[in-house]
C-alpha positions in Angstrom: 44.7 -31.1 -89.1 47.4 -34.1 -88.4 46.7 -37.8 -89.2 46.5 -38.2 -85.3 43.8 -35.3 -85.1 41.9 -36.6 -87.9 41.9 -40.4 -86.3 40.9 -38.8 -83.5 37.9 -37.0 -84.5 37.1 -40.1 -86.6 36.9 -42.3 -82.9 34.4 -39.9 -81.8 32.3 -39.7 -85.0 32.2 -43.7 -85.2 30.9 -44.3 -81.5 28.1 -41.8 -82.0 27.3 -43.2 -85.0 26.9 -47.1 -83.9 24.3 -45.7 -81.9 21.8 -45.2 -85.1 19.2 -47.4 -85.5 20.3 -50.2 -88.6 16.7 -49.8 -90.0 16.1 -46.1 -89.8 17.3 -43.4 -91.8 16.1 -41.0 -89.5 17.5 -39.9 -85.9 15.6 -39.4 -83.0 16.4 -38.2 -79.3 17.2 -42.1 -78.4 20.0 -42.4 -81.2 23.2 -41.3 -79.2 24.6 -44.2 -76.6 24.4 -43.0 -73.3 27.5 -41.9 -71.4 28.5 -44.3 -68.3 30.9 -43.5 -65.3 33.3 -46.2 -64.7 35.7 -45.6 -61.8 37.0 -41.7 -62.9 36.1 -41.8 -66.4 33.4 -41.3 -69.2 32.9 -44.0 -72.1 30.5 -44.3 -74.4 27.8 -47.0 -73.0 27.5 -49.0 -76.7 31.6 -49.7 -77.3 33.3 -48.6 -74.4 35.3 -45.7 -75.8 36.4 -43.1 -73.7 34.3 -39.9 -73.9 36.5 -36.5 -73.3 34.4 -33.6 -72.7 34.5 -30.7 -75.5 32.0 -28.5 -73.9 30.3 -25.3 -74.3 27.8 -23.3 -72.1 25.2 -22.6 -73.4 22.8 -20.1 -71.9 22.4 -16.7 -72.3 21.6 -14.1 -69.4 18.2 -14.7 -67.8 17.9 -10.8 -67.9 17.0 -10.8 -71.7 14.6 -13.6 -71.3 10.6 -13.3 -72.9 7.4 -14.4 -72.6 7.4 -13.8 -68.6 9.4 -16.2 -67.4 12.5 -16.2 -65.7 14.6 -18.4 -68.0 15.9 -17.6 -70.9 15.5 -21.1 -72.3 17.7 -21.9 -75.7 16.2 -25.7 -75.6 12.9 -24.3 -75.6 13.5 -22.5 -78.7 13.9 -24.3 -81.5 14.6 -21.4 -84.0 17.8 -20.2 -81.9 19.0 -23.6 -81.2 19.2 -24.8 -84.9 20.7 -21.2 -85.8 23.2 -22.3 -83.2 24.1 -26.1 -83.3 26.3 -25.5 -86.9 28.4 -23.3 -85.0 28.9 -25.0 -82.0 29.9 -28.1 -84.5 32.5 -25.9 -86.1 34.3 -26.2 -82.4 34.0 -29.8 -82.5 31.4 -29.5 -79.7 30.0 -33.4 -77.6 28.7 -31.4 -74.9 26.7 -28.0 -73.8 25.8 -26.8 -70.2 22.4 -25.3 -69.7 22.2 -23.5 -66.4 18.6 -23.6 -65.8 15.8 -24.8 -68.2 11.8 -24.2 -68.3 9.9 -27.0 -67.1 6.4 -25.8 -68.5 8.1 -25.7 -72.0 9.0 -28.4 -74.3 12.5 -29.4 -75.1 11.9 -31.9 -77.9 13.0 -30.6 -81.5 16.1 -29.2 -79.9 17.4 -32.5 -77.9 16.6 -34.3 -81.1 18.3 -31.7 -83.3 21.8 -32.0 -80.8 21.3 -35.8 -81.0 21.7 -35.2 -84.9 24.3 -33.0 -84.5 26.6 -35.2 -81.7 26.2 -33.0 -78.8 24.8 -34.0 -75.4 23.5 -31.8 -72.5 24.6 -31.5 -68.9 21.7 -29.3 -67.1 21.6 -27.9 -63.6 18.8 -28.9 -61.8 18.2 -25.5 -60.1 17.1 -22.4 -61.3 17.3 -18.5 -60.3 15.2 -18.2 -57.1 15.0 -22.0 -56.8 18.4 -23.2 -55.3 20.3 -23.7 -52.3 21.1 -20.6 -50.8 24.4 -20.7 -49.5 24.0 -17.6 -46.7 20.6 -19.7 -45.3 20.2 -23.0 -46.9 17.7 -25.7 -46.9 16.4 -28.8 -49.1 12.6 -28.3 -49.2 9.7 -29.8 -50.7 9.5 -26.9 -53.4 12.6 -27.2 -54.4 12.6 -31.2 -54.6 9.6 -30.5 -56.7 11.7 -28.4 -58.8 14.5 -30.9 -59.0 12.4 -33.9 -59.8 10.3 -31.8 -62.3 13.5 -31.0 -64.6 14.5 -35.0 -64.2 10.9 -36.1 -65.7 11.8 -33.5 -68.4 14.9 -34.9 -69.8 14.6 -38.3 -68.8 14.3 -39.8 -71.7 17.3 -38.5 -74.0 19.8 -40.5 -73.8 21.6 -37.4 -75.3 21.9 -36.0 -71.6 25.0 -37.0 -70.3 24.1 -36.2 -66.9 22.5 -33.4 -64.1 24.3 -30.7 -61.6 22.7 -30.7 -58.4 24.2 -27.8 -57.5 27.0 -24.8 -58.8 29.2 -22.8 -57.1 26.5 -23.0 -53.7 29.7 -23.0 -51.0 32.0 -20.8 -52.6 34.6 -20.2 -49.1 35.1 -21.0 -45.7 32.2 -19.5 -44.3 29.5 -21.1 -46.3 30.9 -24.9 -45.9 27.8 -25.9 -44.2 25.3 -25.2 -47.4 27.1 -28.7 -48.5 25.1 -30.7 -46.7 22.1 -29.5 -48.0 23.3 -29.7 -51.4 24.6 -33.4 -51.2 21.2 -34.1 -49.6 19.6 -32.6 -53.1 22.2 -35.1 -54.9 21.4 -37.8 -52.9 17.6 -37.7 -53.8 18.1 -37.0 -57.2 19.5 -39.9 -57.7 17.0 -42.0 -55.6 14.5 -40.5 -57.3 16.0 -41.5 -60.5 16.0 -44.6 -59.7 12.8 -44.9 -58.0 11.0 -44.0 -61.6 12.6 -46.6 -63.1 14.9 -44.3 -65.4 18.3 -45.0 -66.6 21.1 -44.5 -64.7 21.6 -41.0 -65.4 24.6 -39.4 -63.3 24.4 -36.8 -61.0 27.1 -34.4 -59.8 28.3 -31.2 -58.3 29.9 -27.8 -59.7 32.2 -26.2 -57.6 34.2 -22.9 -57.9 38.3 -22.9 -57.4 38.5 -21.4 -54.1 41.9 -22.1 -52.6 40.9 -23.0 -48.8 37.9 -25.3 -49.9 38.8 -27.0 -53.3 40.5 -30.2 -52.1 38.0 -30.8 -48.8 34.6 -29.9 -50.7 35.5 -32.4 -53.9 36.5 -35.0 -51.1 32.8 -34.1 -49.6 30.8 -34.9 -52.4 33.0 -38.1 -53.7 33.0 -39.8 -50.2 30.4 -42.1 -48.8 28.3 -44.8 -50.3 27.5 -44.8 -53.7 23.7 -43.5 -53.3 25.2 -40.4 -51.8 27.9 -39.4 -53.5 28.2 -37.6 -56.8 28.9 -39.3 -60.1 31.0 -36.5 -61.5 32.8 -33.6 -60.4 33.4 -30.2 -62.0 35.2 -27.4 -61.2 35.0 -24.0 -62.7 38.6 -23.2 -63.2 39.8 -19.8 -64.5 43.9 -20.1 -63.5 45.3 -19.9 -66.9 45.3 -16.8 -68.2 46.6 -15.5 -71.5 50.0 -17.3 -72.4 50.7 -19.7 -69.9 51.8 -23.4 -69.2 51.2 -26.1 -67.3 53.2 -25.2 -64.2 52.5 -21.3 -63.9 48.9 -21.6 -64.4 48.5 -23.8 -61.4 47.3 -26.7 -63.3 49.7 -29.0 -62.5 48.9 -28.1 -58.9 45.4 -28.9 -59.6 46.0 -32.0 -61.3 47.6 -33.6 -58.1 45.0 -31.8 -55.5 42.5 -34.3 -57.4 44.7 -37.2 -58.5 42.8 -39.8 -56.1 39.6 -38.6 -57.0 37.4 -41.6 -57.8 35.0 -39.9 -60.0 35.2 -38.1 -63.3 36.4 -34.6 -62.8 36.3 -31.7 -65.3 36.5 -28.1 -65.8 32.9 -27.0 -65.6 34.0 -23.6 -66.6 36.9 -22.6 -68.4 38.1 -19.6 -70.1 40.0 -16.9 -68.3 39.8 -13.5 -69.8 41.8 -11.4 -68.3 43.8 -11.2 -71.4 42.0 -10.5 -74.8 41.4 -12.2 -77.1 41.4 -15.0 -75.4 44.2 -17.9 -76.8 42.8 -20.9 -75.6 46.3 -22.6 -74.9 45.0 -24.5 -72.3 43.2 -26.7 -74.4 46.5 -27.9 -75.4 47.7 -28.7 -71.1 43.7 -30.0 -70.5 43.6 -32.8 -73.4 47.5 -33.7 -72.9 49.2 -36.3 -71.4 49.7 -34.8 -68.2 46.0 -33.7 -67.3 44.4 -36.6 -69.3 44.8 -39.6 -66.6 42.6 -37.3 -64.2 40.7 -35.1 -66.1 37.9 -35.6 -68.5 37.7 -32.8 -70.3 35.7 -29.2 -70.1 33.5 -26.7 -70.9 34.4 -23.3 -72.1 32.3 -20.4 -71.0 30.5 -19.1 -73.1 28.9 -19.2 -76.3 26.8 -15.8 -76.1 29.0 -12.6 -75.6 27.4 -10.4 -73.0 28.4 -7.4 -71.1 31.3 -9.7 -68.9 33.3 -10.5 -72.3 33.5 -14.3 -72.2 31.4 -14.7 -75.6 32.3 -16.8 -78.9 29.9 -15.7 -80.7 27.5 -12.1 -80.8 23.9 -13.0 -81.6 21.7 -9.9 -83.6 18.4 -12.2 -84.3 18.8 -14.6 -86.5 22.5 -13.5 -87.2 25.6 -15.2 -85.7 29.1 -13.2 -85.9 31.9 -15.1 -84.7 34.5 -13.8 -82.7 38.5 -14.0 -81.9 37.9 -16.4 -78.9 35.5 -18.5 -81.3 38.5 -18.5 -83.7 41.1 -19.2 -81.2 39.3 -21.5 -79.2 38.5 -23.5 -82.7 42.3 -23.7 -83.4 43.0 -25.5 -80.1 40.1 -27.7 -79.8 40.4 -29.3 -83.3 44.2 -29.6 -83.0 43.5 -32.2 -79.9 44.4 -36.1 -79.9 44.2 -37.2 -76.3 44.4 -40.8 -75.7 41.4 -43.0 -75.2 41.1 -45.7 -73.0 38.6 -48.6 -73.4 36.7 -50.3 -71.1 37.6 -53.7 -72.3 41.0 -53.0 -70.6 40.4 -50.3 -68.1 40.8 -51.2 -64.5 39.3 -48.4 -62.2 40.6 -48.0 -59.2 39.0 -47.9 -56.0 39.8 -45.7 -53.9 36.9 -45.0 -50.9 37.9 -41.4 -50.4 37.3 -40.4 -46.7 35.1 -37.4 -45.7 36.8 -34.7 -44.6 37.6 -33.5 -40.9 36.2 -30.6 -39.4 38.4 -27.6 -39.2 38.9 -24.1 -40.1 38.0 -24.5 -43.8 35.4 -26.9 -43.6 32.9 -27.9 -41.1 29.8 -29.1 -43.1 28.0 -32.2 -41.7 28.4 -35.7 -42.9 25.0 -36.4 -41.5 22.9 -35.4 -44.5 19.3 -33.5 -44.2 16.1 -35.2 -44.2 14.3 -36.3 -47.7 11.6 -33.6 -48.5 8.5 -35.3 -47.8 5.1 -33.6 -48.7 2.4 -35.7 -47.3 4.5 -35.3 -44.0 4.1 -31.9 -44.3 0.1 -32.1 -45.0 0.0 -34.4 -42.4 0.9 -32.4 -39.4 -0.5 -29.3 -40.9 -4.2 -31.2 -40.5 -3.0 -32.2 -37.1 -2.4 -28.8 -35.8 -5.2 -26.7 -34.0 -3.8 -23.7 -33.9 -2.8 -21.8 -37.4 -1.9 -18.1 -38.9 -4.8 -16.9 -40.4 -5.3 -17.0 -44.2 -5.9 -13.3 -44.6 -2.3 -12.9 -42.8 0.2 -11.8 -45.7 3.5 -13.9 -45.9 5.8 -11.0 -45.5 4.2 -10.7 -42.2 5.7 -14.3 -41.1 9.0 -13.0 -39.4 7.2 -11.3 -37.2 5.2 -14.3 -35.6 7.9 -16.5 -36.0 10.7 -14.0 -34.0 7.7 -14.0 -31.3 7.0 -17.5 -31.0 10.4 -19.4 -31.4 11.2 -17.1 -28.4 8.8 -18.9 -26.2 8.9 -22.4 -27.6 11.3 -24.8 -29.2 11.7 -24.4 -33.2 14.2 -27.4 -33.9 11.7 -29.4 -35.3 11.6 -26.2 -38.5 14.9 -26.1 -38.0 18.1 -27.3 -39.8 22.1 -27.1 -39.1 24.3 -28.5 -41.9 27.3 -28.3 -39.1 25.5 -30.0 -36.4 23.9 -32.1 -38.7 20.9 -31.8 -36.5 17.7 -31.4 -38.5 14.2 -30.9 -37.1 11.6 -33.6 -38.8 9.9 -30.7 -40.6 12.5 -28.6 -41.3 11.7 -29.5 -45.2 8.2 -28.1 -44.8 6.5 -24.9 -46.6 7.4 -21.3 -44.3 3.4 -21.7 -43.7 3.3 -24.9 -42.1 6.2 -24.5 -40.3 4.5 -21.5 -38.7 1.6 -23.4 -37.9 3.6 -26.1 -36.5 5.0 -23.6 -33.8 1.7 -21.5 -33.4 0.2 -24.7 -32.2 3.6 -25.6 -30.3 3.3 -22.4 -28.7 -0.7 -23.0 -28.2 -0.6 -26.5 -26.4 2.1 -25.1 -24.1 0.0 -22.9 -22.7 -2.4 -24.6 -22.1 -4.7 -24.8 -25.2 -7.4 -22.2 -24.1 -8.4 -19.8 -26.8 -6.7 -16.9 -26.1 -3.3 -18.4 -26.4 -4.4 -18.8 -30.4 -4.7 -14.9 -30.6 -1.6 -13.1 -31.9 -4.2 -9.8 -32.3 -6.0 -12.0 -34.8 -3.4 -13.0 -36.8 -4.1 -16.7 -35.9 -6.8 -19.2 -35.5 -8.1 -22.2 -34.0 -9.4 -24.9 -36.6 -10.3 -28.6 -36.7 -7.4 -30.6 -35.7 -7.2 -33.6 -37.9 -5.1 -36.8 -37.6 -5.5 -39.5 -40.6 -4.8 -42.8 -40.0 -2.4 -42.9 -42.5 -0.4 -40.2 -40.7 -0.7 -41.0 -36.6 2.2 -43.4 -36.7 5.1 -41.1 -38.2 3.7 -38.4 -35.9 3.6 -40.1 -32.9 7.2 -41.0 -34.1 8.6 -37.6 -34.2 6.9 -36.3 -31.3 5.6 -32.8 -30.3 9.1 -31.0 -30.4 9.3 -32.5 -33.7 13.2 -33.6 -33.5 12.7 -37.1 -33.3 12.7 -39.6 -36.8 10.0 -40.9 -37.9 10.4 -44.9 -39.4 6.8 -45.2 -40.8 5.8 -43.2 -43.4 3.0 -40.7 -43.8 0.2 -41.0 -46.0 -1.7 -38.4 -46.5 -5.2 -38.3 -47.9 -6.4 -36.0 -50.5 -10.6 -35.6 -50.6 -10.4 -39.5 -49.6 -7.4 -40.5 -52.0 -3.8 -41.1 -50.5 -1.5 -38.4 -52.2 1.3 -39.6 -54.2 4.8 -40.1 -51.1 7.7 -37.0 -52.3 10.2 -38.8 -50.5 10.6 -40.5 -46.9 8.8 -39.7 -43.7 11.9 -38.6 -42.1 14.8 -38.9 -40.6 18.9 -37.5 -42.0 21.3 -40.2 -43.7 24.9 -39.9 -42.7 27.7 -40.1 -46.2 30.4 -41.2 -44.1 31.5 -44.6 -45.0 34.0 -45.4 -42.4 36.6 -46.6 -44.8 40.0 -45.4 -44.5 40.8 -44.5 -47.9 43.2 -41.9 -50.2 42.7 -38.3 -50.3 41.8 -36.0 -53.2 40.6 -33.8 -53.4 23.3 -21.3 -63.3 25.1 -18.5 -66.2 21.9 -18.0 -64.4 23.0 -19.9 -61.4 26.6 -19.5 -61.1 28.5 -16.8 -58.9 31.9 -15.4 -59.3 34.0 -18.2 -59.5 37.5 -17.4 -57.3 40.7 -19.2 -58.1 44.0 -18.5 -56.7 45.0 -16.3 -59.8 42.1 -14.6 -60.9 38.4 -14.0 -60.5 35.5 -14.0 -63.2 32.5 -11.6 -63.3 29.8 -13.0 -65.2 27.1 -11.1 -64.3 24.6 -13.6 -63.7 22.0 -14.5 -61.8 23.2 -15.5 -58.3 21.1 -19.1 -57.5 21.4 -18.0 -53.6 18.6 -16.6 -53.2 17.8 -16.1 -49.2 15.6 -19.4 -47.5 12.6 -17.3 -46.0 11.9 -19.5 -42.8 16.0 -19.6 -41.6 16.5 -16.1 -42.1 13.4 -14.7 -39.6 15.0 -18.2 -37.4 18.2 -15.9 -37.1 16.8 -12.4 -37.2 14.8 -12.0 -33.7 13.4 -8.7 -33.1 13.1 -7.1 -29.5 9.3 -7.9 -28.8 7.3 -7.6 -25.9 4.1 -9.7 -25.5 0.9 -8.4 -24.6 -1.0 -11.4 -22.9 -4.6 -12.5 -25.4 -3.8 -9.4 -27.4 -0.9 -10.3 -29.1 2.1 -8.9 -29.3 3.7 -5.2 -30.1 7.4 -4.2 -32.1 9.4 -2.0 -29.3 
C-alpha cells in the first residue's frame, strides 16, 4: 500500500474510533457515530468526515434457509457472522447490505460484533412475499406492519447506516406506476421514524439500471418535500465488465445522468461477471476523481458464491475458501485514496429537483397513496352488515369480488399509481375489502336478506359504528373515495387500539419548484443495464397483490337472483 492509501485507511479507522466510549474498554452496538446525509453526501455524524461506501452484500439465497422460515438470516446467526466479519475486514469492508432480515429473531451479538469490527448495515425493509409487487402493487396495512416491525428491530444501532424501502420494484416502462406505491412506503417509513422518537435514520430507494427509466425514476424519488423524498439513492449497476474504463463502460454517462442529484447516490450492486474472474477495475473509476464528486461509493455483490457466480467467498460449514474475485476485489479496494470532504467546509447545494413529466417511459403519480391505517380498516369492517362468511376459504375471494365489483363501485378498494386516485380503503386486508363491497352491493339493493346470499357464502351480522369511528366514515362516504380529516379510533374489548398511520387521504411529492434535473438477494430481480444483464437467481420480492389482481381478472358470470351466482 502507498502512503496515500495508508493515510487513507488511517481517516477511516480514526473516525470510527472517536466514537468509543473514553471510560469503557468494551464496545457495544452504540459505539460507531452514526452516518448523516448532508446535501449528496455521507459523513461521519461525530467529526464530519466524509464516509465513502466499501460495501458488501451480505445474504445468502433464501432457498437454503432453516428452521422454517423464509429468511436465511446471517444477523440472526451469530456463529456464521463472526466466521464471516474477519473476511469481510480483509476487503476493507464499512458497510454490508442485508436483503431481508427475521423480525422474530434477535440481531444483537451480530450488530455488536460489526460495531467492533467497523462495518455498518444498510437493510431492506421488505422481504420475499412481503413487498411491493410491481405487476399489481399496493401499500397495505400488512406490509406497513412489516416495514415498521424491521425499524423497531434495528432502531437502536447506530451501526445502521440507513433502510431500502424498496429494490429493483419498477424495473421498465411498463411497471412505472409501482413507484408511487413504493415512495408512499418511503414516505411512512420515515414518519414513522420519527413519530417513535428514533434518530434520524435515512431511508432510500434501490433501483436497477434500466436505460428508459434510470434518469426519470431517481428524479421520482429525490423530488418533493423532504418528508417524501428518499435520503439516498442506489443503483445496481453492472456496465463495467471485465477490462474496461471510464468511458466504454458507460460510467461516465452515468455520472452525468445523476450529476444534479441532491442526495447520496451509490452503486447498490456492483460486480459484472460476464468475464471471469472478475478484475474489479472499477473500483479504481468509482473511488477516483471523476466519479467521487457524485458518487458515494458501493457495494459489491456478493459475499456467498451461489449457483449465479457472483461469490467472494464459498462457505462448507464453518469453512471459508476465498476466491479469485475475493482476491481481485481486495487488490482494488485497499489500493483506494478518494478524497474526503468535511463538513466544516462543505457547502451542499440545493438543487429542488422537479418530478418528472408524464410520457412514454414514465407515468407514475406524484400524488402518493394513502397511509395504511388499521383501526380504519376495523372500523368500517364493524360498520358493515353484510360480510363473506367465515367458513368461505380465501382462494374463493376472486370469485365474489369479479361478481360484485361488476354491479357496484370498487374504488374505494381500489388504487391507481397513474391516476393517483386511491379509494379510502384501498390499504385494507383482501377480507375487509370484500366485506366493504358485499355490504356496498347489499345496501344497493335494498338491504333485504336475500341480497346478503351469494349461495351462502355471505352473511348478515351486527352492524357496528363506534364513536370513535363515525366521523372519518361519514367523511369518506359509502363509495368510499372521499378523504377522511378525522381519524379513526377503533376500540378493542373497550380499549382504543394503538393508530397505524392516518385516517386517510393521498399526499402529493410534487413541490412546485422549478429546479435542475438528474437524474432482496432475496428481494432483488435481474438487474438490466445497457451492456449487460445479471442472473442472480433470487427470490423475486414481487410477489402478486391478491385483491388488485381478481380487480383486473373478471370472469364471465351470470347471477342467479337470492341464490347466488354460477361460473358460465
Amino acid at each position: 500500500p502507498t502512503l496515500t492509501m495508508l493515510g487513507y485507511n488511517a481517516l477511516y479507522s480514526a473516525a470510527a474510533l472517536l466514537a468509543a466510549s473514553a471510560t469503557s474498554m468494551v464496545a457495544s452496538a452504540a459505539d460507531l457515530p452514526a452516518i448523516e446525509v448532508v446535501g449528496n453526501k455521507f459523513f461521519y455524524s461525530n467529526n464530519g468526515s466524509q464516509f465513502y461506501i466499501r460495501g458488501v452484500a451480505y445474504q445468502a439465497d433464501t432457498t437454503n434457509s432453516t428452521s422454517g422460515s423464509s429468511i436465511n438470516d446471517h444477523l440472526a446467526d451469530f456463529e456464521a457472522c463472526s466466521r464471516d466479519i474477519p473476511y469481510l475486514q480483509q476487503l476493507d469492508t464499512n458497510v454490508i447490505r442485508v436483503y431481508a432480515v427475521n423480525t422474530s429473531l434477535d440481531h444483537s451479538q451480530c450488530m455488536s460484533a460489526l460495531n467492533d469490527a467497523g462495518i455498518y448495515v444498510i437493510a431492506d425493509l421488505s422481504a420475499p412475499k412481503e413487498s411491493v409487487n410491481r405487476l399489481d402493487p399496493t401499500w397495505t396495512v400488512d406490509l406497513y406492519s412489516r416495514y415498521k416491525d424491521v425499524i423497531d428491530m434495528f432502531s437502536n444501532y447506530t451501526n445502521v447506516l440507513g433502510f431500502f424501502a424498496g429494490n429493483e420494484v419498477t424495473n421498465n416502462n411498463t411497471n412505472t406506476d409501482a413507484s408511487a406505491f413504493v415512495k408512499a412506503a418511503l414516505r411512512d417509513s420515515k414518519k414513522y421514524i420519527k413519530e417513535q422518537g428514533y434518530r434520524s435514520i435515512p431511508v432510500g430507494y434501490s433501483s436497477n439500471d434500466d436505460e428508459d427509466t434510470r434518469v426519470p425514476m431517481a428524479d421520482y424519488f429525490a423530488c418533493g418535500d423532504d418528508d417524501v423524498k428518499a435520503d439516498f439513492y442506489g443503483i445496481n449497476m453492472y456496465e463495467w465488465c471485465g477490462k474496461s474504463n471510464f468511458k466504454e463502460s458507460g460510467f461516465e454517462d452515468r455520472t452525468k445522468d445523476f450529476a444534479n442529484l441532491s442526495v447520496p447516490i451509490f452503486f447498490s450492486e456492483y460486480g459484472c461477471n460476464e468475464v471471469t474472474p472478475r478484475l474489479f477495475t472499477e473500483v479504481q473509476a468509482l473511488y477516483g476523481d471523476n466519479m467521487t464528486d457524485v458518487w458515494s461509493g458501493g457495494i459489491v455483490y456478493m459475499y456467498f458464491e451461489e449457483t449465479n457466480k457472483y461469490g467472494l467467498v464459498s462457505i462448507d460449514g464453518s469453512s471459508v475458501s476465498t476466491l479469485s474475485d475475493f482476491n481481485n476485489y481486495k487488490s482494488e479496494i485497499q489500493s483506494i485514496s478518494p478524497s474526503l470532504a468535511n463538513t466544516a467546509s462543505f457547502t451542499a447545494t440545493v438543487a429542488n429537483i422537479s418530478c418528472p413529466t408524464t410520457n412514454k417511459n414514465w407515468a407514475a403519480a406524484t400524488v402518493l397513496p394513502p397511509t395504511p391505517d388499521n383501526d380504519l380498516c376495523q372500523c368500517m369492517d364493524a360498520a358493515n352488515s353484510c360480510v363473506v362468511a367465515d367458513d368461505v376459504d380465501s382462494e374463493d375471494y376472486a370469485t365474489l369480488f369479479d361478481y360484485v365489483c361488476a354491479q357496484v363501485s370498487c374504488d374505494g378498494i381500489s388504487g391507481n399509481g397513474t391516476s393517483g386516485k386511491y379509494g379510502s380503503y384501498s390499504f385494507c386486508s383482501p377480507k375487509e375489502q370484500l366485506n366493504f363491497v358485499l355490504n356496498l352491493y347489499y345496501q344497493s339493493n335494498g338491504g333485504s336478506k336475500s341480497d346478503c346470499s351469494f349461495s351462502g357464502s355471505a352473511s348478515i351480522q351486527t352492524a357496528t359504528t363506534q364513536s370513535g369511528c363515525s366521523a372519518a366514515l361519514s367523511e369518506i362516504g359509502s363509495i368510499g373515495t372521499n378523504t377522511a380529516t378525522n381519524a379513526a379510533t377503533f376500540a378493542t374489548n373497550g380499549r382504543a387500539a394503538s393508530a397505524s398511520g392516518s385516517a386517510s387521504g393521498s399526499s402529493s411529492i410534487t413541490s412546485g419548484k422549478s429546479s435542475a434535473s438528474s437524474s432482496s438477494k432475496s428481494s432483488s430481480s435481474k438487474s438490466s443495464s445497457s451492456k449487460t444483464s445479471k442472473s442472480k437467481g433470487a427470490a423475486a420480492h414481487n410477489d402478486m397483490g391478491f385483491v388488485q389482481t381478481i380487480l383486473t381478472s373478471f370472469g364471465t358470470l351470470s347471477f342467479v337472483a337470492g341464490l347466488g351466482f354460477a361460473i358460465l
